[in-house]
ROMAR-855571 format. One record per atom (N, C-alpha, C): residue number from 1; residue in three letters; atom name; x, y, z. Coordinates in pm, 1 decimal, m for minus. Example, Ala and Ser with C-alpha at 12.3 -4.5 7.8 and 13.67 -1.06 7.14 Angstrom:
% residues 2
@k: 1; r: ALA; a: N; x: 1319.0; y: m569.0; z: 780.0
@k: 1; r: ALA; a: CA; x: 1230.0; y: m450.0; z: 780.0
@k: 1; r: ALA; a: C; x: 1320.0; y: m330.0; z: 780.0
@k: 2; r: SER; a: N; x: 1285.0; y: m225.0; z: 708.0
@k: 2; r: SER; a: CA; x: 1367.0; y: m106.0; z: 714.0
@k: 2; r: SER; a: C; x: 1290.0; y: 3.0; z: 787.0
% end
This chain:
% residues 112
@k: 1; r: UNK; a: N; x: 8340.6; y: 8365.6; z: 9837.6
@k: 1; r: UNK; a: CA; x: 8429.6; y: 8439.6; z: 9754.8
@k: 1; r: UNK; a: C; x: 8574.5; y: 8419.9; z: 9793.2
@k: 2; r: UNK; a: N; x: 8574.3; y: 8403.2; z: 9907.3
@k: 2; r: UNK; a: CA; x: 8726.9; y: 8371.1; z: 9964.3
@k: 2; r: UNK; a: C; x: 8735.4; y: 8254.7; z: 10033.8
@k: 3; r: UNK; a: N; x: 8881.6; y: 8179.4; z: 10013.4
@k: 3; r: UNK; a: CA; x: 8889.3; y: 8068.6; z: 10139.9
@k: 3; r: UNK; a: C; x: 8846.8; y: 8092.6; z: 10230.1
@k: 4; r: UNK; a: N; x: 8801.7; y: 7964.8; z: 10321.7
@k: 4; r: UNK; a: CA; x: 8810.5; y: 7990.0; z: 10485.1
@k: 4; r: UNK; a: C; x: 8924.7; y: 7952.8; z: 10558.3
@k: 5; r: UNK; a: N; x: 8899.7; y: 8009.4; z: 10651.0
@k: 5; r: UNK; a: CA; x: 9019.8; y: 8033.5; z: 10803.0
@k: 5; r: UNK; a: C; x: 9041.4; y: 7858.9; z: 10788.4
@k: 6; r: UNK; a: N; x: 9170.9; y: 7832.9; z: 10871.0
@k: 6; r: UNK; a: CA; x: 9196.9; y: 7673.3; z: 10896.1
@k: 6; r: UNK; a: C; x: 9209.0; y: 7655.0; z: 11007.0
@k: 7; r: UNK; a: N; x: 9042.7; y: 7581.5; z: 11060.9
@k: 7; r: UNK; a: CA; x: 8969.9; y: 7519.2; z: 11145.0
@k: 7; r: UNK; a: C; x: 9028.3; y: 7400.6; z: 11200.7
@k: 8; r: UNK; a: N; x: 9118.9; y: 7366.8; z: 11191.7
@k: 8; r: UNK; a: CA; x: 9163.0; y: 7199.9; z: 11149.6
@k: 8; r: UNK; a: C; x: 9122.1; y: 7099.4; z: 11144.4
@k: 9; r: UNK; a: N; x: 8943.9; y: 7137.0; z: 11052.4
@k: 9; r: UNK; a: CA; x: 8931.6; y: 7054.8; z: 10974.9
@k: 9; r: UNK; a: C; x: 8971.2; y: 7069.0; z: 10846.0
@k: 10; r: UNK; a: N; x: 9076.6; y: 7071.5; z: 10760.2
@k: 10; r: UNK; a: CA; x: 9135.5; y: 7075.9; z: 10669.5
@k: 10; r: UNK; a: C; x: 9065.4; y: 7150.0; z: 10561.8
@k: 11; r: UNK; a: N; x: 9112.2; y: 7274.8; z: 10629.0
@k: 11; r: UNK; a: CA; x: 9035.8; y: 7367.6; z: 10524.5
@k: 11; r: UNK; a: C; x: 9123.8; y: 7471.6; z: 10447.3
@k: 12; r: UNK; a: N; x: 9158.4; y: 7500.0; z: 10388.3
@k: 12; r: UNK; a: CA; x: 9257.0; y: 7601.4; z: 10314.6
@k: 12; r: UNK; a: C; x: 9237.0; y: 7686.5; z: 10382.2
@k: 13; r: UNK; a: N; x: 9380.3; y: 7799.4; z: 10435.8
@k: 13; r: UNK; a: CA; x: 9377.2; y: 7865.0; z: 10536.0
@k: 13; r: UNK; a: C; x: 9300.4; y: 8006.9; z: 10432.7
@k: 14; r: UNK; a: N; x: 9275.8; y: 8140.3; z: 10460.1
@k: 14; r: UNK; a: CA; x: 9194.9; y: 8200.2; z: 10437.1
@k: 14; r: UNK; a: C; x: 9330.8; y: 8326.6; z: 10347.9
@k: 15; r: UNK; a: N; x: 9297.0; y: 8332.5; z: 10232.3
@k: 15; r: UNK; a: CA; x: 9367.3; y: 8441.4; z: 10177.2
@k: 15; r: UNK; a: C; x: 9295.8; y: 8617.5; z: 10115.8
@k: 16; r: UNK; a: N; x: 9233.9; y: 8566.7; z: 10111.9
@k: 16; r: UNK; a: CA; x: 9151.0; y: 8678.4; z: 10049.4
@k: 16; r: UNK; a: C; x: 9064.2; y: 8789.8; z: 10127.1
@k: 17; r: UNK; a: N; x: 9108.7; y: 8889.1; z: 10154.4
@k: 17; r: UNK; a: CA; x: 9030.0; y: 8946.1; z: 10295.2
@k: 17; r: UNK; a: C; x: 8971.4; y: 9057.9; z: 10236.6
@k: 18; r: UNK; a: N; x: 8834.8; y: 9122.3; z: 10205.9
@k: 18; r: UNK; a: CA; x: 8752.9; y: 9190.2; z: 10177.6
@k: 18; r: UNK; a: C; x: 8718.2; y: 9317.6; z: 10240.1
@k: 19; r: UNK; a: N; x: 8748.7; y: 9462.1; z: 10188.5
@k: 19; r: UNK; a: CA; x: 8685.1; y: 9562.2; z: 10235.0
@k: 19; r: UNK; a: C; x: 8726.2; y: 9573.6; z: 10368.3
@k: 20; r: UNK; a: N; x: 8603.6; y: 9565.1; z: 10476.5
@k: 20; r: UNK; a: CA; x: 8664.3; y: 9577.4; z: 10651.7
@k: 20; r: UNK; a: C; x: 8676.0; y: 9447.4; z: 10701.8
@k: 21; r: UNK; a: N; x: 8730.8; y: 9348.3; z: 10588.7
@k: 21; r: UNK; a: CA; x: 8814.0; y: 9219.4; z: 10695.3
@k: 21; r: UNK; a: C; x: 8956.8; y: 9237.2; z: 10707.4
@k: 22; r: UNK; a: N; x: 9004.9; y: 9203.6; z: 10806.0
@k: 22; r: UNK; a: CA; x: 9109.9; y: 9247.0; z: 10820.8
@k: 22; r: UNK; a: C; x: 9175.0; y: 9143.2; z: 10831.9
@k: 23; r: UNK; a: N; x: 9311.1; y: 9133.1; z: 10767.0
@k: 23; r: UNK; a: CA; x: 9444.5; y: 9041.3; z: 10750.3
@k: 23; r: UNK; a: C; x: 9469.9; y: 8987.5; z: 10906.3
@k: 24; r: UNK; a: N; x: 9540.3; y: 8868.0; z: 10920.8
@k: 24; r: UNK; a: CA; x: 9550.2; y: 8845.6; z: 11076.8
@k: 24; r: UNK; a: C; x: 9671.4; y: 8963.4; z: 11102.1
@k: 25; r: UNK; a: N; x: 9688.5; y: 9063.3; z: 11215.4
@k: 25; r: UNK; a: CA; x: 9750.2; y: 9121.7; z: 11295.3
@k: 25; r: UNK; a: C; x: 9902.8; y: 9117.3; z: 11259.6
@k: 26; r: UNK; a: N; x: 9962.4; y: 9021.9; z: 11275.9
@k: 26; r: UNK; a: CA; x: 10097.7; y: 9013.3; z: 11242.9
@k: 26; r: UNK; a: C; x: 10112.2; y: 9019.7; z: 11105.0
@k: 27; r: UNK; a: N; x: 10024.8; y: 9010.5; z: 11022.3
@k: 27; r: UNK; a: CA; x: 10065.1; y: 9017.4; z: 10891.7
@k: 27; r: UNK; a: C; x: 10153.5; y: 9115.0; z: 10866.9
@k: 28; r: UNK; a: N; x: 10266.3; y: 9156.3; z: 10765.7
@k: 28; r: UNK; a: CA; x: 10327.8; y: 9208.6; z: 10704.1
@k: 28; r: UNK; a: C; x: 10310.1; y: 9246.1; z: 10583.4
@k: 29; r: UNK; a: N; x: 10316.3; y: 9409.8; z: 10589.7
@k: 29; r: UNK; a: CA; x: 10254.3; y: 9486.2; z: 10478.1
@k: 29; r: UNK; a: C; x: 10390.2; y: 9419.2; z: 10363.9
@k: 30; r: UNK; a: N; x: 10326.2; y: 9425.9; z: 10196.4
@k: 30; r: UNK; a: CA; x: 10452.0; y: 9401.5; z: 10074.5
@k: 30; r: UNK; a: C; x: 10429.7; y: 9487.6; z: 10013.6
@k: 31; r: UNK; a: N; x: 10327.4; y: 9551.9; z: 9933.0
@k: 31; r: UNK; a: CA; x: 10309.4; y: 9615.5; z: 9813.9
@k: 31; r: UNK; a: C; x: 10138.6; y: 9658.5; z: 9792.4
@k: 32; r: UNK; a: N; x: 10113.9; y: 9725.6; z: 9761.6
@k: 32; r: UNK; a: CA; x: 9953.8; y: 9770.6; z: 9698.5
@k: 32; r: UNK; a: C; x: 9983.3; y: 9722.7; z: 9500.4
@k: 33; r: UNK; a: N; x: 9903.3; y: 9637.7; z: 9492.1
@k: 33; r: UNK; a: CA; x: 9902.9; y: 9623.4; z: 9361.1
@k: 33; r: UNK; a: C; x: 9767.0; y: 9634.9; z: 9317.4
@k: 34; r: UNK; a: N; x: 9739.2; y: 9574.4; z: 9186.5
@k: 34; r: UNK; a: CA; x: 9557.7; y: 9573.5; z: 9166.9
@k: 34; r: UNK; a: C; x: 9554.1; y: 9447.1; z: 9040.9
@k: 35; r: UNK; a: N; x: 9424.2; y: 9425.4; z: 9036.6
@k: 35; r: UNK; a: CA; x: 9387.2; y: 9337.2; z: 8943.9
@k: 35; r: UNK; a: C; x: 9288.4; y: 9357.0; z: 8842.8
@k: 36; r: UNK; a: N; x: 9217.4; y: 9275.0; z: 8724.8
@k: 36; r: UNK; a: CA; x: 9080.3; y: 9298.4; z: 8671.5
@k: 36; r: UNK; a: C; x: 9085.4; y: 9163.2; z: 8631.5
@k: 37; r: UNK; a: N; x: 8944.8; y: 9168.5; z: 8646.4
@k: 37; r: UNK; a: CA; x: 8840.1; y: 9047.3; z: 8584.2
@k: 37; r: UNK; a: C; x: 8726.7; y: 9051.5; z: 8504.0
@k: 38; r: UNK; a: N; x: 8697.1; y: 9000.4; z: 8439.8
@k: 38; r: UNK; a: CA; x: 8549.2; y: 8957.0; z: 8390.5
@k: 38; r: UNK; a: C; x: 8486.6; y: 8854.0; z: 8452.6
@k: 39; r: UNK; a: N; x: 8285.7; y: 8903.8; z: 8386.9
@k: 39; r: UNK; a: CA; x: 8240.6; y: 8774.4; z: 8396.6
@k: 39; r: UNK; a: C; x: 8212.9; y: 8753.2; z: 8282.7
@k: 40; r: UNK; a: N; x: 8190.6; y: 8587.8; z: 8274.5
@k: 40; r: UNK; a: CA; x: 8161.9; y: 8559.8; z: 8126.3
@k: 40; r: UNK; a: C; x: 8002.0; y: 8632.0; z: 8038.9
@k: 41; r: UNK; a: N; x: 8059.7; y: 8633.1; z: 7951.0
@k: 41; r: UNK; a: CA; x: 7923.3; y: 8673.1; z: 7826.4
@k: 41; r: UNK; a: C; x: 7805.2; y: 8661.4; z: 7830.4
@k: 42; r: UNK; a: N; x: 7720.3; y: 8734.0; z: 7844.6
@k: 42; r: UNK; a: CA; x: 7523.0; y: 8678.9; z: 7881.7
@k: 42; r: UNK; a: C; x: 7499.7; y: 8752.7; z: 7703.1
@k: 43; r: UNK; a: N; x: 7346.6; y: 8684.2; z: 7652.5
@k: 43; r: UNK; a: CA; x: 7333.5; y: 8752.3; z: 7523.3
@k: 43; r: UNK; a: C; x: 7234.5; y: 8847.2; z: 7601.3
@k: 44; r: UNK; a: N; x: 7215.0; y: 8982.8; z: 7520.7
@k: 44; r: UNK; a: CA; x: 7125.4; y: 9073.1; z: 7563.1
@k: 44; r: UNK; a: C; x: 7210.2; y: 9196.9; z: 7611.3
@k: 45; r: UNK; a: N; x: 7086.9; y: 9236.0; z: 7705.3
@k: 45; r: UNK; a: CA; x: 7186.4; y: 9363.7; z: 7776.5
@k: 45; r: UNK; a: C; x: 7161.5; y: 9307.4; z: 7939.3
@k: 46; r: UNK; a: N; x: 7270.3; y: 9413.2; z: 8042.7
@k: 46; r: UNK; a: CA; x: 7220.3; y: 9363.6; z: 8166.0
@k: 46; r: UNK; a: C; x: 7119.2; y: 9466.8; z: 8243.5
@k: 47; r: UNK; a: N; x: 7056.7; y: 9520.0; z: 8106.8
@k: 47; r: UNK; a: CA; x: 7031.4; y: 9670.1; z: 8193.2
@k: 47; r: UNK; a: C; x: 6836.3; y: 9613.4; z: 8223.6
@k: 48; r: UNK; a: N; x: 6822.9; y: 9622.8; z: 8336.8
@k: 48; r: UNK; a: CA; x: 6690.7; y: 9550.1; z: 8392.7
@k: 48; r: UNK; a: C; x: 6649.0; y: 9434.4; z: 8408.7
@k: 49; r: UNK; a: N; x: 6790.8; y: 9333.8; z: 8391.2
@k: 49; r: UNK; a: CA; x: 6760.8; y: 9250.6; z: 8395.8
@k: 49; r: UNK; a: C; x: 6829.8; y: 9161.1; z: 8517.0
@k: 50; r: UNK; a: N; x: 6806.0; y: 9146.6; z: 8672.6
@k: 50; r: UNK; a: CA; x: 6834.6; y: 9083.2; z: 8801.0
@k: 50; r: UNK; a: C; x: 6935.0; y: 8948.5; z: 8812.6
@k: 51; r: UNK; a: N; x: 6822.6; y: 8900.9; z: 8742.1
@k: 51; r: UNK; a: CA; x: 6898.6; y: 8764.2; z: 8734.3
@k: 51; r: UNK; a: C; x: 7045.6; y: 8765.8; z: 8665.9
@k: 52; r: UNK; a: N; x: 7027.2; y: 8813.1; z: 8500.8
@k: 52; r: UNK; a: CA; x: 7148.9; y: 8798.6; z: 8476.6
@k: 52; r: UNK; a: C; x: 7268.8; y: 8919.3; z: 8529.1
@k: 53; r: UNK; a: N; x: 7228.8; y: 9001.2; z: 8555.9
@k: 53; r: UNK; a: CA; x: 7352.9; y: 9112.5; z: 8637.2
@k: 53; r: UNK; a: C; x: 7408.9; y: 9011.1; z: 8794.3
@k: 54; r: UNK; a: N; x: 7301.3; y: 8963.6; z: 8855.3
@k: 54; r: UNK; a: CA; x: 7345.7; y: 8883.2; z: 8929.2
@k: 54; r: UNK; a: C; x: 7418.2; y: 8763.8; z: 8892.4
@k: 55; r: UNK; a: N; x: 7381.2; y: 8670.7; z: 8819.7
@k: 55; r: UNK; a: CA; x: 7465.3; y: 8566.0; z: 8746.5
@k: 55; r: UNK; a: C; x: 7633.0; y: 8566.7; z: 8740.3
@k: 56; r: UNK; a: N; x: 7607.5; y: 8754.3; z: 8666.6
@k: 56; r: UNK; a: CA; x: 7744.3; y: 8776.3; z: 8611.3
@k: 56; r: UNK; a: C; x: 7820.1; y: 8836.7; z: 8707.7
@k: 57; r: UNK; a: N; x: 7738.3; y: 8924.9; z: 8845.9
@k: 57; r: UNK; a: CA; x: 7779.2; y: 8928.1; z: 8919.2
@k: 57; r: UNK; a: C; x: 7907.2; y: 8813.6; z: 9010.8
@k: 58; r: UNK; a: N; x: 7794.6; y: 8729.0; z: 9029.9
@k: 58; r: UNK; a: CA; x: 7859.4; y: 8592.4; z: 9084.1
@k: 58; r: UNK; a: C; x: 7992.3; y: 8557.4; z: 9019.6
@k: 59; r: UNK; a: N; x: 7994.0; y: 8479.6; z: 8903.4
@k: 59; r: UNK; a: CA; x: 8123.6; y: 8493.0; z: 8818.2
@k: 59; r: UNK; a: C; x: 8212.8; y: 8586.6; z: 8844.4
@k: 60; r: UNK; a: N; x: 8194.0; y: 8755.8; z: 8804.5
@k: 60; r: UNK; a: CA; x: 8343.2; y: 8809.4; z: 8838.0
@k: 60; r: UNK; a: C; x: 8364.9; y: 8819.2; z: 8968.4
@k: 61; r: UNK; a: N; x: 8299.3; y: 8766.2; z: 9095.9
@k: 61; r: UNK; a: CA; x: 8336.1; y: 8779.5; z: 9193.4
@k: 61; r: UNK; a: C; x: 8405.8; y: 8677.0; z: 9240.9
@k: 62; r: UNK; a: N; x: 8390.4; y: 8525.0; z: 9227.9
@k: 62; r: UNK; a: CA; x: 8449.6; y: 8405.6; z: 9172.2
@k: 62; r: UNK; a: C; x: 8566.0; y: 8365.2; z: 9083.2
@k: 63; r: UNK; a: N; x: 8581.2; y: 8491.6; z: 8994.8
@k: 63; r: UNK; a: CA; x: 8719.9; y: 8481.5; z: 8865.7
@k: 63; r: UNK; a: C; x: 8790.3; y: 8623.7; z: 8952.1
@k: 64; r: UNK; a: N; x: 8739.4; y: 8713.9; z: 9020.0
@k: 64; r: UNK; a: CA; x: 8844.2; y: 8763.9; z: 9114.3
@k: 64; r: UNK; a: C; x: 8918.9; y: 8751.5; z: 9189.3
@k: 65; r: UNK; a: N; x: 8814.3; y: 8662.5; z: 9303.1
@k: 65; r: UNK; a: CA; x: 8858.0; y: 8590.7; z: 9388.1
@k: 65; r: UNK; a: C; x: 8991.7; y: 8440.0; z: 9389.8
@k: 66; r: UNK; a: N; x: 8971.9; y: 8435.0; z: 9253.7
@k: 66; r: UNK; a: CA; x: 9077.1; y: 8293.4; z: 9205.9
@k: 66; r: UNK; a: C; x: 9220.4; y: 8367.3; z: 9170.3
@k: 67; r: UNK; a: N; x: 9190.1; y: 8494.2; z: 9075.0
@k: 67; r: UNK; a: CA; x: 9271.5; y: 8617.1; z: 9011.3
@k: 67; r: UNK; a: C; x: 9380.6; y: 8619.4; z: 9161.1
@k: 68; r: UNK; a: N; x: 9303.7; y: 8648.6; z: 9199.4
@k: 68; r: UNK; a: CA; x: 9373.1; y: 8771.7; z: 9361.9
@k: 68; r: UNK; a: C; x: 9509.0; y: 8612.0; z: 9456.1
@k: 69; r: UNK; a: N; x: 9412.9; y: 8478.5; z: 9424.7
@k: 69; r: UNK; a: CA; x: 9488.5; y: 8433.7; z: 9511.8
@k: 69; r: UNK; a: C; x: 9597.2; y: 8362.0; z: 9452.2
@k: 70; r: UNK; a: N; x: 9610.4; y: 8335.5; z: 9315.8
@k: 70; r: UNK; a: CA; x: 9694.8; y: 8330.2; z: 9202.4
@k: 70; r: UNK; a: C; x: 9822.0; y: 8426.7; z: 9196.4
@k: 71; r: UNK; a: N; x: 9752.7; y: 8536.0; z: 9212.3
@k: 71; r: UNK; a: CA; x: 9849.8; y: 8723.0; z: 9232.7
@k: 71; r: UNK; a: C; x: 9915.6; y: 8665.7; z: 9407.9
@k: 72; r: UNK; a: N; x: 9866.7; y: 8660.9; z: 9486.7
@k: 72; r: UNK; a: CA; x: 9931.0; y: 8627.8; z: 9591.7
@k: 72; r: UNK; a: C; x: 10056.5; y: 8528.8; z: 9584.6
@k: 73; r: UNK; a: N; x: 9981.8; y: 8428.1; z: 9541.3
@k: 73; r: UNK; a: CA; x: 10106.3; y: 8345.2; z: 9524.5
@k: 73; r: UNK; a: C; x: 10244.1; y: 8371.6; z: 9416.8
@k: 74; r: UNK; a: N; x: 10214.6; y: 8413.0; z: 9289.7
@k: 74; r: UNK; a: CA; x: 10293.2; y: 8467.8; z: 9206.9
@k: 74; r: UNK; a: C; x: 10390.0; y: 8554.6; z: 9300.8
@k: 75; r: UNK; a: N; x: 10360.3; y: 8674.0; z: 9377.7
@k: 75; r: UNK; a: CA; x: 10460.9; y: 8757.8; z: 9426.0
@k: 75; r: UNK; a: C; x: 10521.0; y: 8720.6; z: 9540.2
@k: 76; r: UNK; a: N; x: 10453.2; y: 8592.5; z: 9603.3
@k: 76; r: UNK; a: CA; x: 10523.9; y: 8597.6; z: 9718.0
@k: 76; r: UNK; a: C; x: 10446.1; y: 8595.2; z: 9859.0
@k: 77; r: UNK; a: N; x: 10327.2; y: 8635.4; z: 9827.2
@k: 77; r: UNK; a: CA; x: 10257.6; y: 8692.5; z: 9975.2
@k: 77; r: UNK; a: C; x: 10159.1; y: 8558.0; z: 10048.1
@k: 78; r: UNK; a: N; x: 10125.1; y: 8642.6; z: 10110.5
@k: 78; r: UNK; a: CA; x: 10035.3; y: 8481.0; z: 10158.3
@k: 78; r: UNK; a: C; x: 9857.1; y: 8581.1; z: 10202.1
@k: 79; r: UNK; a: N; x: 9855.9; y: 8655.0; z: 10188.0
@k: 79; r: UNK; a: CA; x: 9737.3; y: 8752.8; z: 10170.3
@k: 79; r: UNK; a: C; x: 9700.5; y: 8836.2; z: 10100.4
@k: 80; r: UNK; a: N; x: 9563.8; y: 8880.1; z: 10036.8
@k: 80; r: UNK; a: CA; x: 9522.6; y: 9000.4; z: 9985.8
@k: 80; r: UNK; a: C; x: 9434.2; y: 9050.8; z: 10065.3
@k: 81; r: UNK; a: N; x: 9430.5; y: 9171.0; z: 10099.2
@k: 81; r: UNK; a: CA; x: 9328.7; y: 9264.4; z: 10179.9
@k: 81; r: UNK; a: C; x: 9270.4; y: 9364.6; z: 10035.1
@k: 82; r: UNK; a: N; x: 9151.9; y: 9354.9; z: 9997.0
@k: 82; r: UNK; a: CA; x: 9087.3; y: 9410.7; z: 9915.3
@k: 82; r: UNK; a: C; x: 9037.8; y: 9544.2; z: 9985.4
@k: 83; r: UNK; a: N; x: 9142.1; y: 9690.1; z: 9905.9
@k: 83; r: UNK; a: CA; x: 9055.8; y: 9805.6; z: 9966.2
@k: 83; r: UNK; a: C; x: 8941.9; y: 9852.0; z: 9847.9
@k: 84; r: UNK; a: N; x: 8974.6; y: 9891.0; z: 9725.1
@k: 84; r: UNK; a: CA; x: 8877.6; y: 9920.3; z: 9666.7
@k: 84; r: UNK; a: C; x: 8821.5; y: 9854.3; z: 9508.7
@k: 85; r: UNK; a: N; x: 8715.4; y: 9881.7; z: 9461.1
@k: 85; r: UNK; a: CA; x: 8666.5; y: 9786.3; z: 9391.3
@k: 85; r: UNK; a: C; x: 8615.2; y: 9880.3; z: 9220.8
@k: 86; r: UNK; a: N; x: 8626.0; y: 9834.2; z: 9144.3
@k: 86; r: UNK; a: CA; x: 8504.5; y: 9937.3; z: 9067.5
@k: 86; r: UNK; a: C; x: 8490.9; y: 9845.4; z: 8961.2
@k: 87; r: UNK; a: N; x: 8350.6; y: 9814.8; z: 8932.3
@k: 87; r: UNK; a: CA; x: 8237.8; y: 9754.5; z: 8829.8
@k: 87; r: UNK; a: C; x: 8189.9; y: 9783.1; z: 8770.0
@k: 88; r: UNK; a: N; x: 8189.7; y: 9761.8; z: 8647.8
@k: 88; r: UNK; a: CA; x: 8105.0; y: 9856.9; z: 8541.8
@k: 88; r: UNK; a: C; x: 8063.3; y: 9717.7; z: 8422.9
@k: 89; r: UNK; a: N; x: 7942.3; y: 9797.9; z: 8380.6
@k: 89; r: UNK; a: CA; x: 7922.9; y: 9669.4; z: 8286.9
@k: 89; r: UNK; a: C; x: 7951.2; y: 9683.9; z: 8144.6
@k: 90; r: UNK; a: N; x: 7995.4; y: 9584.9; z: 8034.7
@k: 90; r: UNK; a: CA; x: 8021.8; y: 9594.4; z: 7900.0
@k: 90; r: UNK; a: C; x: 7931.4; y: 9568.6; z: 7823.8
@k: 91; r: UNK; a: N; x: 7951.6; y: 9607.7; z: 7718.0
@k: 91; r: UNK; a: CA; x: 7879.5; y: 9534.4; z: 7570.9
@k: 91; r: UNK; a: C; x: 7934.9; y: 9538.3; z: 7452.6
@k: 92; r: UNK; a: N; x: 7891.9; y: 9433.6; z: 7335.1
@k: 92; r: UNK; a: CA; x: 7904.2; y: 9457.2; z: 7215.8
@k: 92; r: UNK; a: C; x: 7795.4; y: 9433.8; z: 7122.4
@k: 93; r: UNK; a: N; x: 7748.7; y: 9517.7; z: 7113.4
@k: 93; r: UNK; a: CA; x: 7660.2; y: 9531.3; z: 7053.4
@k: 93; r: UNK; a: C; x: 7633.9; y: 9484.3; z: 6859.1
@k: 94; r: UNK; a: N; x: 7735.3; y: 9437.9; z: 6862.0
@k: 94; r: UNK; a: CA; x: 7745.6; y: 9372.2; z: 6722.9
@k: 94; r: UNK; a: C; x: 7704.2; y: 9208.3; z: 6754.9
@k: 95; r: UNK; a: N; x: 7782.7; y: 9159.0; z: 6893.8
@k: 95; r: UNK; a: CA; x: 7726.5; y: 9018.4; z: 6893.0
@k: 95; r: UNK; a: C; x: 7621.8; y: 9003.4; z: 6999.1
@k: 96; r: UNK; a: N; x: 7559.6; y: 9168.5; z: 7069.6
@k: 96; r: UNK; a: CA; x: 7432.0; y: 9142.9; z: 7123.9
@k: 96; r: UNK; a: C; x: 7470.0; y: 9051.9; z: 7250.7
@k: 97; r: UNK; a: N; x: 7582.3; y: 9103.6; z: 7319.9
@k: 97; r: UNK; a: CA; x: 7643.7; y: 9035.2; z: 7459.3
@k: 97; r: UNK; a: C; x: 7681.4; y: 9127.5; z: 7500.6
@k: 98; r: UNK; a: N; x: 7684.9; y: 9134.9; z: 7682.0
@k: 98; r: UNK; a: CA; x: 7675.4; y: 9226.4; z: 7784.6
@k: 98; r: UNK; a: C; x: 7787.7; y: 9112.4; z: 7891.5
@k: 99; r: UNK; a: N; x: 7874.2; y: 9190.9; z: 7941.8
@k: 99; r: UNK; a: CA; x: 7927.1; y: 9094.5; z: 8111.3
@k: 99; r: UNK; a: C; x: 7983.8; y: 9259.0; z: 8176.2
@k: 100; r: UNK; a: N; x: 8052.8; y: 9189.2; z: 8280.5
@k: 100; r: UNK; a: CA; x: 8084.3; y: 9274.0; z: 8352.4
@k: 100; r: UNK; a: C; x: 8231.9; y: 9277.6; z: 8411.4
@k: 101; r: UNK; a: N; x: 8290.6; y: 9396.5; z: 8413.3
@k: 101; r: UNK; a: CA; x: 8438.6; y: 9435.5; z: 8389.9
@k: 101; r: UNK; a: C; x: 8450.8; y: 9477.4; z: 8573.6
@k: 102; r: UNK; a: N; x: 8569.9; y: 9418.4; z: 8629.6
@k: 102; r: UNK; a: CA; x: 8593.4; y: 9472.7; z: 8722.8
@k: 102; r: UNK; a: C; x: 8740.6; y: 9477.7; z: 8742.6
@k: 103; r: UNK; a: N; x: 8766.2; y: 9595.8; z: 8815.1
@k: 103; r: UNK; a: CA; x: 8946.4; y: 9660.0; z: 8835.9
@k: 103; r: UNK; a: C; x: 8926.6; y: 9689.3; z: 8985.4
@k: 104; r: UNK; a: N; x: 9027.0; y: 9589.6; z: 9058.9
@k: 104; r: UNK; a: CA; x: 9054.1; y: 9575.8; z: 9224.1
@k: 104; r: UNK; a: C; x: 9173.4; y: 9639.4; z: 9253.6
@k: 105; r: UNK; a: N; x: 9182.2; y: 9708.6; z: 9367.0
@k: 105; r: UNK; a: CA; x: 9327.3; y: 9748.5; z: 9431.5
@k: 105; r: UNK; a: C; x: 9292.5; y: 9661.7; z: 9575.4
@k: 106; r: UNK; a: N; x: 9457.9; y: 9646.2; z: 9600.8
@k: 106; r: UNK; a: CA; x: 9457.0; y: 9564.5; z: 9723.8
@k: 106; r: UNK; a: C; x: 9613.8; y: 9575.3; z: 9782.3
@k: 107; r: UNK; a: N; x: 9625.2; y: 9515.2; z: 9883.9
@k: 107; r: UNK; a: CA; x: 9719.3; y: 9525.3; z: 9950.9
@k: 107; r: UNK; a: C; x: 9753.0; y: 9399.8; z: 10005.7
@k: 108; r: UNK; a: N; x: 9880.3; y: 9375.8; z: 9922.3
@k: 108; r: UNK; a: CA; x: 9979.1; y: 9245.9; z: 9966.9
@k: 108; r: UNK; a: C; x: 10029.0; y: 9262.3; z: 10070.1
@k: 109; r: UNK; a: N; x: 10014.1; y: 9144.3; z: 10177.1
@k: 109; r: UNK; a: CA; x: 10074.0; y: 9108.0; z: 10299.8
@k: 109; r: UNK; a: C; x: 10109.9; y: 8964.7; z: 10304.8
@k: 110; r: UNK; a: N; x: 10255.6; y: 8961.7; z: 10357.9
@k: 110; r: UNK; a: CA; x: 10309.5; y: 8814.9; z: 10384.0
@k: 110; r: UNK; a: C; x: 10302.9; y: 8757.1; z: 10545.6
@k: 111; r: UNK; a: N; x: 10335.1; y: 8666.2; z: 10590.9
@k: 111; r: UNK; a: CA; x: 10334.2; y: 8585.8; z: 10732.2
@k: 111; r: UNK; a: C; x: 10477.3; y: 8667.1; z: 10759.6
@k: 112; r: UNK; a: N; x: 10469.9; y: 8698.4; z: 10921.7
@k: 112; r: UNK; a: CA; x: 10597.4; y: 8717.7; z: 10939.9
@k: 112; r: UNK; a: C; x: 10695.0; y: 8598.1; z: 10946.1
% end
């Protein structure tokens, strides 16, 4: 869901820090902002059904994760620390499609 740390084997250094991961130490607090995402469209509903709640799971956690480090760069920062999360699922029932809606708060931190 997030970059990894830079190992130096050339790995994109790590922006995205989750729940109880914590930003490296020196980081510098900027701003609490928030985000939302979707996942894309499944036909049906997601209600009992594993696979696709997971599917769509995967996706908005993947189109968040891209969201958040996009938002980082836009303002300036060089981290997001993700505190809270909330998921809920959609439908329209006219075209008989279900995904899933998510709205993140987080907290921008730059390198000193």
């Amino acid at each position: 869901m997030s970059k990894t740390d830079d190992d130096g084997a050339g790995t994109a250094p790590k922006v995205v820090y989750w729940h109880r991961e914590l930003p490296p130490i020196d980081a510098e607090l900027m701003a609490e902002h928030s985000v939302e995402a979707t996942s894309g469209r499944v036909d049906g509903t997601l209600s009992h059904r594993d696979e696709l709640w997971d599917r769509c799971y995967g996706e908005l956690m993947a189109n968040v994760a891209a969201r958040l480090a996009q938002e980082v760069e836009r303002l300036g920062g060089h981290y997001a620390h993700v505190l809270d999360e909330s998921i809920d699922s959609r439908r329209d029932d006219a075209l008989r499609q279900a995904w899933l809606h998510g709205s993140f708060t987080y907290m921008l931190y730059r390198r000193p």
